[in-house]
C-alpha positions in Angstrom: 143.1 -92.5 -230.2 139.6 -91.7 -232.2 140.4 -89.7 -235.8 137.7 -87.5 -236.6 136.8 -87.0 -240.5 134.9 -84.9 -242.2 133.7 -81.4 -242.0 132.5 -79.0 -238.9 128.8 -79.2 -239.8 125.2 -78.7 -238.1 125.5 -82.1 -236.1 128.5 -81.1 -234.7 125.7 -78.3 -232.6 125.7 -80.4 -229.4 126.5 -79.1 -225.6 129.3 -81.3 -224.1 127.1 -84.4 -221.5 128.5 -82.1 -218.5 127.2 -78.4 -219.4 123.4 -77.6 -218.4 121.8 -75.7 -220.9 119.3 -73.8 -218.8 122.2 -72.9 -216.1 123.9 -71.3 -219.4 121.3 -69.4 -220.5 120.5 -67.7 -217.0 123.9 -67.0 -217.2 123.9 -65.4 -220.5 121.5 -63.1 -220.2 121.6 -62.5 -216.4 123.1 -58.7 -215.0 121.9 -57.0 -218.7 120.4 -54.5 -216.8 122.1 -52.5 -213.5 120.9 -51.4 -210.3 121.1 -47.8 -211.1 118.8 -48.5 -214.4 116.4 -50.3 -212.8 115.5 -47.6 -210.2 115.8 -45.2 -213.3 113.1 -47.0 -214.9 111.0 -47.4 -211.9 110.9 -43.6 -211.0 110.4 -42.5 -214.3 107.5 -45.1 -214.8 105.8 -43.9 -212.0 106.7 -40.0 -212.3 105.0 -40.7 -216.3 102.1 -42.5 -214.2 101.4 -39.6 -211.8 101.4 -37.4 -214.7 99.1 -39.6 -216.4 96.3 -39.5 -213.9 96.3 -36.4 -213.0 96.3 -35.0 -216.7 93.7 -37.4 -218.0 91.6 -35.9 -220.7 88.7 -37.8 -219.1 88.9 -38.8 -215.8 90.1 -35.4 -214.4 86.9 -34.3 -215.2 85.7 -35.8 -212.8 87.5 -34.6 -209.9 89.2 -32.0 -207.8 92.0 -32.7 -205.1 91.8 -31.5 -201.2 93.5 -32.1 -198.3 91.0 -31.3 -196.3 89.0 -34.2 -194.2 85.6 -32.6 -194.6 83.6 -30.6 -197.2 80.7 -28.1 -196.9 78.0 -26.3 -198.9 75.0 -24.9 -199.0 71.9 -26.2 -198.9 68.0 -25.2 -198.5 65.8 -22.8 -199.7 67.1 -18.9 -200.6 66.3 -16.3 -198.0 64.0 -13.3 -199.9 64.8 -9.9 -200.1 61.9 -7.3 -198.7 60.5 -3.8 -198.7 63.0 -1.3 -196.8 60.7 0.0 -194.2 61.4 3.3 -191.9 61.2 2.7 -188.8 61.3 -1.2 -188.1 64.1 -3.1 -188.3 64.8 -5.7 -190.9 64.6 -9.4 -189.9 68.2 -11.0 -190.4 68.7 -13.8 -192.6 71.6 -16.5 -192.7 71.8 -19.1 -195.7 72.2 -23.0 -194.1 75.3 -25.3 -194.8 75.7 -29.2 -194.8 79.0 -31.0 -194.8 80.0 -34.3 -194.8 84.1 -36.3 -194.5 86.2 -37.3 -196.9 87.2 -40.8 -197.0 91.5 -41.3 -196.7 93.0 -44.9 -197.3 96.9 -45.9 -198.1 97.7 -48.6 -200.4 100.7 -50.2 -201.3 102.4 -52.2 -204.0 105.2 -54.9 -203.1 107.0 -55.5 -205.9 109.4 -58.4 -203.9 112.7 -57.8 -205.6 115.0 -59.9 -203.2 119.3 -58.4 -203.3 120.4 -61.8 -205.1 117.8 -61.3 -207.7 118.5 -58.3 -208.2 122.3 -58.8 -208.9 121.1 -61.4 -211.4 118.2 -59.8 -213.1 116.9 -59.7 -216.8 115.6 -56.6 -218.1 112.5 -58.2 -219.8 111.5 -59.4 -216.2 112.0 -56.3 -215.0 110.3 -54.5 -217.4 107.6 -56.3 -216.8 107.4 -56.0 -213.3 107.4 -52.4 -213.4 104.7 -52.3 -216.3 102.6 -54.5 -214.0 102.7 -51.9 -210.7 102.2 -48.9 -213.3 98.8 -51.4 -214.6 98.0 -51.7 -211.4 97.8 -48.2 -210.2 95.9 -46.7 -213.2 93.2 -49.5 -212.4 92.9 -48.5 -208.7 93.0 -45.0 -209.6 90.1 -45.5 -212.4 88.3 -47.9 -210.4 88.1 -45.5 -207.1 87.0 -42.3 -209.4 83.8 -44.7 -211.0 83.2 -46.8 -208.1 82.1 -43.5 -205.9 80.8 -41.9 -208.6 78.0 -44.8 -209.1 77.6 -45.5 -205.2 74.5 -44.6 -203.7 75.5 -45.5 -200.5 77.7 -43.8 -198.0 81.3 -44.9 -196.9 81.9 -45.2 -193.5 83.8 -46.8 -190.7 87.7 -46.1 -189.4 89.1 -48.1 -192.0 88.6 -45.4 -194.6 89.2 -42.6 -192.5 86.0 -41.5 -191.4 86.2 -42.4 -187.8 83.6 -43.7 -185.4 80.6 -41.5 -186.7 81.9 -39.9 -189.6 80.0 -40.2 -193.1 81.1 -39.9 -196.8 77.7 -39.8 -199.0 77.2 -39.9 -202.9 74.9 -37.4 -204.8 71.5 -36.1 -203.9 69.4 -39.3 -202.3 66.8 -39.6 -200.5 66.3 -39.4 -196.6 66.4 -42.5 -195.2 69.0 -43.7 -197.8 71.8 -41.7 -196.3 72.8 -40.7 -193.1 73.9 -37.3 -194.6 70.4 -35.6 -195.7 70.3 -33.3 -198.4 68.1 -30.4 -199.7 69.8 -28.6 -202.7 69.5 -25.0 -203.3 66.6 -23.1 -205.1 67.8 -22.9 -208.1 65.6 -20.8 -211.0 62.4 -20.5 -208.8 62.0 -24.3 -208.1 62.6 -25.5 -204.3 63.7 -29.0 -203.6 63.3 -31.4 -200.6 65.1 -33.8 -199.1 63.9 -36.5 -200.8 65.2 -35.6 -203.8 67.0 -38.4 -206.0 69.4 -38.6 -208.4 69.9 -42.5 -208.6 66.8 -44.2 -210.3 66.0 -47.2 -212.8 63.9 -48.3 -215.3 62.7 -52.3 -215.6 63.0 -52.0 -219.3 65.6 -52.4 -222.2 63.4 -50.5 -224.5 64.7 -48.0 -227.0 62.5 -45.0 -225.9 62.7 -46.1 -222.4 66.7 -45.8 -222.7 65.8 -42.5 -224.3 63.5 -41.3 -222.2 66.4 -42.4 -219.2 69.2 -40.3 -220.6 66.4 -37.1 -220.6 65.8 -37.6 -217.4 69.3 -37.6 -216.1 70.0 -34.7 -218.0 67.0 -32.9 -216.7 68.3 -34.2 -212.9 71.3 -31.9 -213.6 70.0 -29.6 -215.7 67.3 -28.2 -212.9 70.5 -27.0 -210.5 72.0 -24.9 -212.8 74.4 -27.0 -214.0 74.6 -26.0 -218.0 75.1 -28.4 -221.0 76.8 -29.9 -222.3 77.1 -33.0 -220.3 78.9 -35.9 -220.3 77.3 -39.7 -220.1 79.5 -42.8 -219.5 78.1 -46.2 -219.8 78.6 -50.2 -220.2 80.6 -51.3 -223.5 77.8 -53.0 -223.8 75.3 -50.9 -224.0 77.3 -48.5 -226.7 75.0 -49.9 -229.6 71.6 -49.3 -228.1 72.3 -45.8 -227.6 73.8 -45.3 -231.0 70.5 -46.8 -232.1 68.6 -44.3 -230.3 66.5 -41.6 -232.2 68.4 -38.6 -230.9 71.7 -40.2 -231.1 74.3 -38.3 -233.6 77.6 -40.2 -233.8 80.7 -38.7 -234.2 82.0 -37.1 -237.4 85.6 -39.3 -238.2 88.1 -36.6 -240.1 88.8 -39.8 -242.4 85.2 -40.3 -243.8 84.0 -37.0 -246.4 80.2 -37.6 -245.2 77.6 -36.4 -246.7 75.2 -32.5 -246.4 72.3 -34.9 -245.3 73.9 -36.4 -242.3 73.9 -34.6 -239.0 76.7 -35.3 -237.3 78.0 -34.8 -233.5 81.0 -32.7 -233.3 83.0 -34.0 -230.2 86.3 -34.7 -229.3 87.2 -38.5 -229.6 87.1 -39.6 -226.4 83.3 -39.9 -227.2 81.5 -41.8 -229.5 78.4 -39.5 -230.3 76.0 -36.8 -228.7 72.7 -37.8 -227.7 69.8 -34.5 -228.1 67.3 -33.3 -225.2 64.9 -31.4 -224.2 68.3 -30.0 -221.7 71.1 -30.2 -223.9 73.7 -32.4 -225.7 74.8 -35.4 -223.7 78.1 -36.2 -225.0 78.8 -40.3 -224.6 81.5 -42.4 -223.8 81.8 -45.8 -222.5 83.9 -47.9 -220.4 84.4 -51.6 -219.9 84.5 -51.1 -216.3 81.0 -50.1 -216.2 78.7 -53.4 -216.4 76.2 -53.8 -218.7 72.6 -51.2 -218.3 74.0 -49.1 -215.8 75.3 -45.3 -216.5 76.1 -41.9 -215.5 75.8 -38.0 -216.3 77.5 -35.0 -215.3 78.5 -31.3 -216.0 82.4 -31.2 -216.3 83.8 -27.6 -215.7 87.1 -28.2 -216.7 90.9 -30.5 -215.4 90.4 -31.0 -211.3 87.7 -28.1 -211.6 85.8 -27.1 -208.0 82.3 -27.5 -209.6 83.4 -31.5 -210.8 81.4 -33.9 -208.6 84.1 -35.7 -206.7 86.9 -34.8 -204.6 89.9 -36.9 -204.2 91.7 -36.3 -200.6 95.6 -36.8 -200.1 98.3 -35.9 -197.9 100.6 -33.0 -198.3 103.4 -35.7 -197.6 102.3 -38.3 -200.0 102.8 -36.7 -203.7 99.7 -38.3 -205.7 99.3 -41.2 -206.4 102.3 -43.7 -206.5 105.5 -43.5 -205.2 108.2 -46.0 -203.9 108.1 -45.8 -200.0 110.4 -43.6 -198.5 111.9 -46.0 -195.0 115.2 -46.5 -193.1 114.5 -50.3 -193.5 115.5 -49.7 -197.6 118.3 -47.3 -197.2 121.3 -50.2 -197.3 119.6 -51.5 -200.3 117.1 -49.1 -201.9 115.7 -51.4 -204.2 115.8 -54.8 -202.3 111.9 -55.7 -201.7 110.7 -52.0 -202.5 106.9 -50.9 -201.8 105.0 -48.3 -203.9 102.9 -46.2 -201.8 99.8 -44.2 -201.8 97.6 -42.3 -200.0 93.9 -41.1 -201.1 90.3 -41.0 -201.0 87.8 -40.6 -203.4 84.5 -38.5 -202.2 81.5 -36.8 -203.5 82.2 -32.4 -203.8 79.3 -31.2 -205.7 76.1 -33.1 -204.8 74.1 -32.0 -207.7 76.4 -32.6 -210.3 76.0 -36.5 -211.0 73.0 -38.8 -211.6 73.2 -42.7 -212.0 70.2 -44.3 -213.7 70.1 -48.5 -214.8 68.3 -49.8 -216.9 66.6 -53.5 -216.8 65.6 -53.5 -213.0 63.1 -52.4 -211.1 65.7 -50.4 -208.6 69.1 -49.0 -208.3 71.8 -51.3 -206.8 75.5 -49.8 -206.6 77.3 -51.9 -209.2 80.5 -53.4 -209.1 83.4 -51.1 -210.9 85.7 -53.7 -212.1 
């Protein structure tokens, strides 16, 4: 029989030739989290998500919520008042409505937790599965509120709710560009027609041209009524040519004592600066989902305000905007290969209130909202 001498030291750090280390370690660290944790975590991650999106400090600007299919509002030119005579009867006037649908898709989420893994699960993973659904959701939501508000063209078609002949256009365009036409209201003595636009571009990168863009998308929002000040989103991208432009007064930073000489933009900071004209401040902000030359304007009125350009559609049974699918096929095992479900549709309200303008082409092309 072998005599071992000597003392217990590092060498002696070996696994026996018949254990498997990575069989050990699964079982170490498997079942640290339970069943009735994980769906904890999952409903309070998506609870904190709907909160999140529906409270945003700058995309419910942007927005109010319906359950309606269709909008209307008024359009045309302002009946006048006349004299009062004796005898002859007054003509009778009526004002003259458009309307257009709302679109209405479902989405879903499969998060493809199978019963074993589940009895075996490690909390990083799930952790990180549930941080990657919550991800996923805030994109779709941010990407459906920006990718309608830069569209030009109109949504269509049975697969987003329309039916057969139903249309869901973007801001003021002109006829022949939409299937919905458009005259906005007098507003302040001036009549419009229908081919009034409120998508345009410049083929230029030029610093007064950029300037002489964001005056004009003011002044396409500014002639309705809608009162400054207004808020501009653009590219990433294109955050340093703006702060180079004349006008441009960037925002004053609590942490910096600046000087009396310096004029300075006093905005919150989801923007970077305030740019002057002739119509108002235009407060900026940019996003990296916005490519590069291409940006926005509008008037917020306030969280999921009436007057905000777009309107999101739901369902009264399908709480905004995530939640695990309710479904007899889960009852047994709640968890076990659990969808997240939603149901909405993002569509123009207020067809005054938003202008698009790119820079560096000779026309506007909807751009991809990534």
């Amino acid at each position: 029989m072998a005599t071992y001498l000597g003392p217990r030291d590092l060498k002696s750090r070996v696994l026996p030739d018949g254990w498997d280390a990575t069989e050990l370690e699964k079982l170490r660290t498997e079942s640290d989290i339970s069943l009735d944790a994980i769906a904890t975590e999952l409903s309070g991650a998506l609870a904190a998500l709907n909160a999140e999106l529906l409270g945003d400090p700058f995309y419910s600007m942007l927005y109010n919520l319906t359950t309606e299919p269709t909008t209307e509002y008024r359009v045309g030119s302002t009946n006048t008042v006349v004299r009062f005579p004796e005898y002859a009867p007054i003509d009778e006037k009526r004002g003259a409505t458009q309307g257009h649908m709302l679109p209405f898709e479902d989405w879903g989420y499969a998060m493809g937790w199978t019963w074993k893994y589940l009895r075996r699960a490690r909390r990083i993973q799930i952790e990180s599965d549930v941080a990657g659904a919550v991800q996923a959701w805030r994109d779709k939501w941010h990407k459906s509120l920006l990718t309608r508000f830069f569209k030009s063209a109109d949504d269509s078609g049975e697969h987003k709710g329309l039916g057969a002949a139903g249309y869901s256009p973007g801001f003021a365009h002109t006829a022949g560009s939409t299937s919905v036409d458009f005259i906005p209201p007098d507003y302040n003595g001036q009549a419009f027609a229908s081919t009034h636009e409120h998508y345009d571009a410049t083929n230029s990168t030029a610093a007064a041209d950029w300037e002489a863009a964001i005056e004009a998308l003011a002044a396409d929002i500014a002639e309705h009524g809608h009162m400054p000040p207004y808020t501009l989103v653009c590219a990433a991208e294109d955050q340093g040519t703006i702060e180079g432009l004349t006008n441009f007064r960037p925002r004053a930073l609590p942490e910096i004592q600046y000087g009396s000489s310096q004029d300075l933009a006093r905005v919150s900071d989801l923007y970077f600066g305030a740019v002057g004209t002739p119509d108002g401040s235009v407060l900026c902000t940019w996003s990296h989902r916005v490519p590069q030359y291409t940006m926005g304007i509008w008037k917020p009125y306030g969280v999921r305000n009436p007057r905000n350009p777009l309107m999101v559609r739901y369902s009264n049974d399908t709480p905004l905007v995530a939640v695990p699918l309710p479904d007899k096929a889960y009852r047994s095992f709640p968890l076990e290969q659990l969808l997240i479900y939603g149901e909405f549709g993002v569509g123009v309200q207020e067809r005054t209130n938003g202008a698009c303008h790119q820079m560096n082409t000779a026309s506007y092309s909807d751009p991809t909202i990534t």
